[in-house]
N, C-alpha and C positions, 0 to 999 in steps of 0.2 A: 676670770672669776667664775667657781663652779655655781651652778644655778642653786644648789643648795647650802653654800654661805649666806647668811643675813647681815653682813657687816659690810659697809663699805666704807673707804676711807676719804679723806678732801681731794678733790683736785687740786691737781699740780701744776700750778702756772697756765689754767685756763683748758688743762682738758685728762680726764682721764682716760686709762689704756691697761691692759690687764697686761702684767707682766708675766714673760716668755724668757724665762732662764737659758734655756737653747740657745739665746739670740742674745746673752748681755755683750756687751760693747767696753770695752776693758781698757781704750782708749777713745779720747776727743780730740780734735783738730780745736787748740785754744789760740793759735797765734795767728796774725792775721795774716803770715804769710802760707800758715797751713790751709789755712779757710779759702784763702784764694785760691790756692792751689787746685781745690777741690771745685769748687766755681768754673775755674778754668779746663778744668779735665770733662766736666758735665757737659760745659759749651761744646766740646770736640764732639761729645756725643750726641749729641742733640744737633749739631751741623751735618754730621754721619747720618741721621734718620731723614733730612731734607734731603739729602745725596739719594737715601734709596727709595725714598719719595717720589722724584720727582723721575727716576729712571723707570720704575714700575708706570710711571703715567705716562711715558713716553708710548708704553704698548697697549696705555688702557686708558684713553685721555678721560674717560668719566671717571676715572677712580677717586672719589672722595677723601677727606683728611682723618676719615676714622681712626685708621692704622698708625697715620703720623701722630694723630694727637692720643693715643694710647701709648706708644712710645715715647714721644717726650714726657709725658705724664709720668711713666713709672723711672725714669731718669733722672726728672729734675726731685721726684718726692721721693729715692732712696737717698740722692746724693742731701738733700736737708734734712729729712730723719737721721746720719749720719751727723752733719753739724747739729744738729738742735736748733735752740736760742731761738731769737728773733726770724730768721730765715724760716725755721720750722714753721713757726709761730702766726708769719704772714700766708701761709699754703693754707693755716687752720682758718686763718678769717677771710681768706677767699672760696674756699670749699661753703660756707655758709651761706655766702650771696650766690646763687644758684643761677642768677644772670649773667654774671661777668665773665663765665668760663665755661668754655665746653665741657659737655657731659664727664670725658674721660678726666678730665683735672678735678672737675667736681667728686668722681668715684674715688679716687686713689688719694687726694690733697685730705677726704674725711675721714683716711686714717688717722690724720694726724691728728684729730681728736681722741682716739679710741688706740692706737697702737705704736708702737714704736719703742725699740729696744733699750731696756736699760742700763745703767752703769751699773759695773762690776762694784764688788763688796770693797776691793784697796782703792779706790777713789772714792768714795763717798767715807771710810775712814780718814781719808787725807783733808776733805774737806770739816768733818768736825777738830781734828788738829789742827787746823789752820783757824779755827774761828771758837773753841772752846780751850785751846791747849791740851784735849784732852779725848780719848777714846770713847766711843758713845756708848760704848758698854760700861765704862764710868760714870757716866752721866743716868742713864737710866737702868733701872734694876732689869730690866729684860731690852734686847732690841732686834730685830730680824732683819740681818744685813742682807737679805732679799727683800728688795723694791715691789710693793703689792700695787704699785702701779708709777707707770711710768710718761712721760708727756715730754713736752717741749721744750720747758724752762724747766722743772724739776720732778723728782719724784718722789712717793710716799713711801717710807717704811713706818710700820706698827711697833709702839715703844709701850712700856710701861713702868710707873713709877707711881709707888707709894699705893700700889692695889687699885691705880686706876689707867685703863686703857687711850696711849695716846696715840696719836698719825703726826707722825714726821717729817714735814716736807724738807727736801735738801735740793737744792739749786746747783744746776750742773757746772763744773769747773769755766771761768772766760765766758760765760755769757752773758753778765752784766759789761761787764770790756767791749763784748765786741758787735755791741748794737749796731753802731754807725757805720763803722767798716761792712758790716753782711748785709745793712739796708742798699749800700751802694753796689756790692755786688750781685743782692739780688734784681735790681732793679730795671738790669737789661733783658730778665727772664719776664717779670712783672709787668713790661713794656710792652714784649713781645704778645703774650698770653690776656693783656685786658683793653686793647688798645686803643690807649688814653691818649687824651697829649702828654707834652712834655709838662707843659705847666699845670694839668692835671695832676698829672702822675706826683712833681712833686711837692706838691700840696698834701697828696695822699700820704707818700712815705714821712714825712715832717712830721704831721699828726701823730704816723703810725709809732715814728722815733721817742716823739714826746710820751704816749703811751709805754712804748715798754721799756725807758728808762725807768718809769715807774714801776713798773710793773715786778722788774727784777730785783728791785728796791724792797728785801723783805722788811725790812724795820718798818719803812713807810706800809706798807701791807698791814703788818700786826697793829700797827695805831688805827689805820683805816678802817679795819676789821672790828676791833674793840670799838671804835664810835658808830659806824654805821651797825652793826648789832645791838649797841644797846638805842639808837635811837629809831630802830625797828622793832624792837622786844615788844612794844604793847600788838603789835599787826595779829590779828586772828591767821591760827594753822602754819605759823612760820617760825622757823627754829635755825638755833647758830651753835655751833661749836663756842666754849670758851676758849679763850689764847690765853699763852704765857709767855710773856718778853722776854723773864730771867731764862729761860730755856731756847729762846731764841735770839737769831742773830743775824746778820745783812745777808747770808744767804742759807740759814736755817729757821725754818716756822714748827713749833710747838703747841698743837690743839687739841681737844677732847676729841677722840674717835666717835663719830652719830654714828649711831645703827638705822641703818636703811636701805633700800634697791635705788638705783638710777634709774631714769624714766624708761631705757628699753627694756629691763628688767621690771618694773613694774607692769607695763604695758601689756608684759608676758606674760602674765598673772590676770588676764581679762579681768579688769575692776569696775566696778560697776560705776555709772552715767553719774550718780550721784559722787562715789568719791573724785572723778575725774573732774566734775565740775567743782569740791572742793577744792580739790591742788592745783586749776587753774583760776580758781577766784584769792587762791594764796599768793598764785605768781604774778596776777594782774593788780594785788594790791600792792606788793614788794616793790613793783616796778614803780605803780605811779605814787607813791608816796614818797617814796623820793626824787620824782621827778617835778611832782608839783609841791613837795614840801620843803626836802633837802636842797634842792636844782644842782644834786649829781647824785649819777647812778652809777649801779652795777654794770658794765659797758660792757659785757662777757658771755652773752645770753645763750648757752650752749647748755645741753644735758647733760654734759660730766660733772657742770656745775652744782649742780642740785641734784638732791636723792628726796626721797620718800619716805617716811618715817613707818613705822610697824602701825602707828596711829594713825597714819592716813595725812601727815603735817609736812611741808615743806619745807625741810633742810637745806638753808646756803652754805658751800663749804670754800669757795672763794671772792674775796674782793683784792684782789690782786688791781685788774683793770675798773678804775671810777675815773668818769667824765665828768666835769663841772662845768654846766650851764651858764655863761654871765647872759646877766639881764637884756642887753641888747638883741643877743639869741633868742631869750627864754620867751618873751612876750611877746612877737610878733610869730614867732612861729606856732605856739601853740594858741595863739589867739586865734589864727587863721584855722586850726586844725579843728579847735573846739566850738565856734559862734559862727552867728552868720557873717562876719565881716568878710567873706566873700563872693558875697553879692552887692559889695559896695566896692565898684571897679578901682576910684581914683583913691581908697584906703589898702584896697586890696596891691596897687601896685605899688603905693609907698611901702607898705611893709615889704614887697619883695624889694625892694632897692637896700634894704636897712638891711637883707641878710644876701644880698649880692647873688641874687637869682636875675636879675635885673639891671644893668651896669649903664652908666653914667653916659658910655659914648652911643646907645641902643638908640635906632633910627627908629624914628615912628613905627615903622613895620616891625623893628626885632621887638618892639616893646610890644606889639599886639601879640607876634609871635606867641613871644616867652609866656607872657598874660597866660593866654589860651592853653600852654601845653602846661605849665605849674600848677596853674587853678585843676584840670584835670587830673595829674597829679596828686593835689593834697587831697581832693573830693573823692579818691579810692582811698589811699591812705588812711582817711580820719573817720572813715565808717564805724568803726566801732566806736569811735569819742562822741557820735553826734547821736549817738541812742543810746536808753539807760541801760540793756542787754544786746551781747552779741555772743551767738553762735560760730564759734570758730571751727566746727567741722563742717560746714559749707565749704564746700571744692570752689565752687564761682567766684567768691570774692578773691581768692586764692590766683587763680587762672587768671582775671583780668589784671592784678598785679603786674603779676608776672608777664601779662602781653604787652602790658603798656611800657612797664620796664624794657623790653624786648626792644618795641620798637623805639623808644628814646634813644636808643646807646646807636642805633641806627641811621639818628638825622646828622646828617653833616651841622646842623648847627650847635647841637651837644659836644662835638668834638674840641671845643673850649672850655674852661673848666666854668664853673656854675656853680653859687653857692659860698658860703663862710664855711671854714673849714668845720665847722662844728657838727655838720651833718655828717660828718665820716663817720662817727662813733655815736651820733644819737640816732641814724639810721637803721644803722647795724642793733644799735640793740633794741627796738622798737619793731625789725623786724625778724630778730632773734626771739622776743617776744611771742610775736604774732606766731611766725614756728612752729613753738614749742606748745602754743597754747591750741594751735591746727595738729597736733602729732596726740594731745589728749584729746581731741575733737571736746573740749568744753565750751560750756557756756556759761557765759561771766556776768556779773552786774559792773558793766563797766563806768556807773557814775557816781563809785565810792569815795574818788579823790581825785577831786574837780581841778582843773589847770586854771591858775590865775592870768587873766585875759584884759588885754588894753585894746581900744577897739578903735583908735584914733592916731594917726603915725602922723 
């Protein structure tokens, strides 16, 4: 997108990418024998980079994995940019968490927010025949069978009808199909690259699966869309596209085009401390208003999601991915994040039992253990919840995150899975959040919408 366009269109299934004609893609691997295929031919390449890996070390025993793990990186994210879908989809939400992965998967996996090549104009015609009967230059009075951005799960083309400007999202052929099939076969890559257990790991992909059946679920989308905007309409400096269901369909979404820049575009634009702290006091309401009022949110907390309006107002352009809290989850966890109840030991460790940080067969010792390293845990975490105002361009709260995270994933006693699955995705977006709201460096009134709190387990 040239720096002097003002328009930008929705993300597409969780991330926008400026589209590169040069690079469309004019076929997809939909079956799952193709997709394995491709899986299978990666692994040979990526066993080829240990081969000349571990020969180069033969002459240089200190040679470090820089090189290996820049070479599998840029192997395992052409061969998924190639597939799309779900496979895509999980490189974007590991690229986010900044711990889980070395440097080089974290550089190349954050394209998959911002880049990745489109489908050709006869495929995305074949998908409106398949699901309107009809060519989408019958459907709307103008439509630009160039993709003005392209992602994971689908992409945008710019439509119009009736003298008003729409974004098109169109969902790539066999991707709602072939979730379960490419979760399994990513999962020996996901293994290798985050190294979980087994019964972590599948705990994580479950979730993940549950999510982007959803996700690719455009009908479910446009209903989601439609209620979580109008029961965020009253929120100050936050703005939504309208949708149109008659124009849409299980893998087509039809919305009003917002005019605005995305946050690295805006950011480029040096705005001043006051508007930055509005668009972060927009984003930190959006979040917790439905988290302590709805109990599910936008699970998706990336910057393609959101633009910046000409006003200085915060446009959402997808709820593709929303997480639902049940009450079990909801109250002990944010009870412990928001009050003192943890410095009340024998409340504080019932509530960790109730959200399985804390397990049944734990010997006296694992139970002080865990106690000690969770309590530490939530007391970084919840800093911004336990003061009326927090400065998110502080480096330090940032760093010790991210040390402690470090060395957690480091104790052989983590190496168990820990936790209700629920903290996959209220994690993720809480510290998709924190981010975004560090990358405006604002500062927030963070006790505009208080978490409802049980203090007694």
């Amino acid at each position: 997108m040239t720096e002097d366009k003002k328009v930008s269109p929705p993300a597409t299934g969780g991330d926008l990418m400026g589209d590169d004609s040069t690079s469309q893609q004019n076929s997809m691997p939909t079956t799952k024998v193709q997709r394995s295929a491709r899986f299978v031919s990666t692994g040979i390449k990526i066993g080829g980079n240990y081969i000349k890996h571990y020969s180069k070390k033969l002459f240089n025993p200190d040679l470090d994995k820089s090189e290996l793990n820049e070479d599998n990186a840029t192997d395992i994210y052409k061969s998924l940019s190639e597939l799309k879908g779900s496979a895509l989809k999980v490189a974007q939400m590991l690229s986010m968490d900044k711990n889980l992965l070395p440097q080089a998967y974290v550089d190349k996996f954050t394209q998959s927010q911002y880049n990745a090549p489109p489908l050709s104009g006869p495929l995305i015609v074949q998908t409106f025949r398949k699901y309107f009967g009809k060519n989408p230059d019958q459907i709307f009075d103008k439509f630009n069978i160039r993709s003005t951005n392209a992602a994971s799960i689908g992409q945008v083309h710019e439509a119009e009808l009736n003298g008003k400007k729409l974004a098109v999202k169109i969902q790539y052929p066999g991707v709602g199909d072939a979730i379960s099939s490419d979760l399994k076969l990513v999962k020996p890559f996901a293994f290798r690259m985050l190294g979980m257990s087994e019964r972590e790991l599948d705990v994580y992909m479950r979730e993940v699966e549950e999510r982007l059946l959803e996700e690719t679920d455009y009908e479910l989308e446009v209903r989601r869309s439609i209620e979580f905007s109008t029961a965020c309409a009253n929120l100050d400096n936050v703005v939504f596209p309208k949708y149109y269901p008659e124009l849409s369909s299980k893998r087509i979404i039809t919305m009003d085009w917002l005019e605005g820049k995305h946050l690295r575009e805006f950011l480029a634009t040096n705005p001043s401390q006051e508007l930055r702290n509005q668009v972060g006091q927009a984003l930190w309401d959006f979040y917790n208003f439905q988290q302590h009022e709805l109990r599910a949110v936008h699970a998706d907390p990336h910057p393609g999601n959101f633009m910046i309006t000409p006003e200085g107002k915060l446009g959402v352009i997808d709820f593709g991915c929303i997480k639902e809290m049940p009450e079990d989850f909801y109250y002990p966890f944010f009870s412990l994040t928001s009050t003192n109840l943890l410095d009340n030991k024998t409340e504080t460790i019932k509530a960790f039992r109730q959200l399985d940080m804390i397990h049944k067969g734990d010997t006296p010792t694992q139970i002080e253990f865990f106690y000690t390293q969770f309590r530490e845990m939530i007391e970084l975490f919840a800093m911004p919840y336990i003061h009326d105002h927090f400065d998110f361009s502080q480096t330090t709260f940032f760093d010790q995150l991210y040390r402690f995270r470090e060395r957690l994933s480091k104790l052989p006693e983590f190496k168990q899975a820990r936790g209700v699955k629920h903290f996959i995705y209220v994690n993720r977006t809480n510290f998709g959040l924190y981010n975004i709201l560090h990358e405006l460096k604002a500062e927030v009134k963070t006790d505009t919408f208080k978490p409802h709190v049980v203090l007694e387990y």
